[in-house]
N, C-alpha and C positions, 0 to 999 in steps of 0.2 A: 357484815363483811362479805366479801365477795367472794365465789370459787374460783380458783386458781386452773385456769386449762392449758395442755402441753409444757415445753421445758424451759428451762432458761437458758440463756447462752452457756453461764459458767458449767451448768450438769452437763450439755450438748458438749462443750468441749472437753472438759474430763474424760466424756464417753470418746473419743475420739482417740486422746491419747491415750485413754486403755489398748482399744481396739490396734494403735499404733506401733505400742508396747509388745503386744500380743503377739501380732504381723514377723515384726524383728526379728522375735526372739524362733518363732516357728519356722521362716526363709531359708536359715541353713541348712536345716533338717531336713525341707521340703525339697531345694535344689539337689542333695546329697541323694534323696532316694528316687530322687528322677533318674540321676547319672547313671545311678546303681540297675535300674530299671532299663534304659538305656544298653548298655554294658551288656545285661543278660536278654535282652533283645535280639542285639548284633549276635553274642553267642551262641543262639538257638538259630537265626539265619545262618552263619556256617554251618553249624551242625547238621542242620537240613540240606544243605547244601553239597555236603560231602557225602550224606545218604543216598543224596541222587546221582552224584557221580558214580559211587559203587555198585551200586544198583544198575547204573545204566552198564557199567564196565559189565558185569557178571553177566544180563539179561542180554547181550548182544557179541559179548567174549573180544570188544574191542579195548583200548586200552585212553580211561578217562585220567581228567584232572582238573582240578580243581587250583586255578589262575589266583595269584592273590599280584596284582597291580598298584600297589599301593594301598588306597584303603579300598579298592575297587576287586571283587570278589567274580568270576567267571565259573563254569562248568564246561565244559567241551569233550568229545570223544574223538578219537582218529580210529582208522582212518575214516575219513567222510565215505557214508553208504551212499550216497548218490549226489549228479548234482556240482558246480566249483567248489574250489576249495580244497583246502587239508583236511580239516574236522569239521563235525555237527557239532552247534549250539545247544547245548544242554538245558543248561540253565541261565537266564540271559545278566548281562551284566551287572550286578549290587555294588553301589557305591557306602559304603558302613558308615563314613564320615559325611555324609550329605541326608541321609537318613537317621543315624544316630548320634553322630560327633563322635565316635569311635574310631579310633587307629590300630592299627593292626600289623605285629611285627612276628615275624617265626624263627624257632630257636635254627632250625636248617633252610632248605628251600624253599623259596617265592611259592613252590608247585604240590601240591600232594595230586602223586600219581596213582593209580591202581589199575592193577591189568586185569585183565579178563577172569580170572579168580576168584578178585576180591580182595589180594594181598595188595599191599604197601610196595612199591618199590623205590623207595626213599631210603632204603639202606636198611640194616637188620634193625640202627635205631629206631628209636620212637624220635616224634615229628611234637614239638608244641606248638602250639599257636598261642601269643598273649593278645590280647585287648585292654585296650586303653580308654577311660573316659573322665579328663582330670585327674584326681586321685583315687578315683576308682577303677581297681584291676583283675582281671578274671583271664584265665587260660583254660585249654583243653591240651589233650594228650590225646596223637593217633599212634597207636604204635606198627610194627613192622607189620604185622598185621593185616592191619588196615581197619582193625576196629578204635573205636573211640573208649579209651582208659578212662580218663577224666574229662 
């Protein structure tokens, strides 16, 4: 009798649709924690984002903010220290939905402002921001402040 070398078709395709099986069943889970990943991505780019604006406001006693344009995210200070224009570029334009697929909606203004301080001047409220990715969703809370609550 003779030795048998490598597989046969039926074992090769069995392995196949295990491996098939396998794939399926693991995709949603996989896509689910990209979003999720995503999601706290964008998250942590505003978050730095608004760090830099206050920082910039307190370190120079002008009055920053932080632009949200849709899902496009800016930093700027007024008045501009030198130079045309109204303000400096802070931190240069982040689009969250071309980057992440994130959208981005706030419970008050387009703007979180902060004057030379360091406080909020968005009103004695707190400011949310939600994020959006699918059905995955994450917010932050600044409050009057101007510190980051949540």
């Amino acid at each position: 009798m003779r030795q048998r070398r490598g597989f046969t078709l039926i074992e090769t395709l069995v392995a196949v649709v295990v491996i098939g099986l396998l794939c399926l069943i693991g995709f949603p889970r996989l896509t689910n924690a990209m979003m999720k990943n995503n999601v706290r991505s964008a998250r942590t780019v505003v978050l730095t984002m608004y760090s830099r604006a206050r920082s910039a406001a307190m370190e120079t006693g002008r009055t920053a903010t932080l632009h949200f344009t849709g899902a496009t995210a800016v930093v700027t200070a007024a008045p501009r220290l030198s130079g045309a224009g109204t303000c400096d570029t802070i931190v240069p334009p982040v689009n969250l939905t071309t980057q992440y697929g994130v959208t981005v909606a706030s419970s008050g203004s387009s703007d979180l402002v902060v004057d030379g301080r360091g406080f909020s001047t968005n009103g004695a409220g707190a400011t949310k921001i939600f994020l959006t990715h699918g059905s995955v969703k994450d917010s932050m809370v600044i409050s009057g402040f101007g510190m980051v609550v949540k």
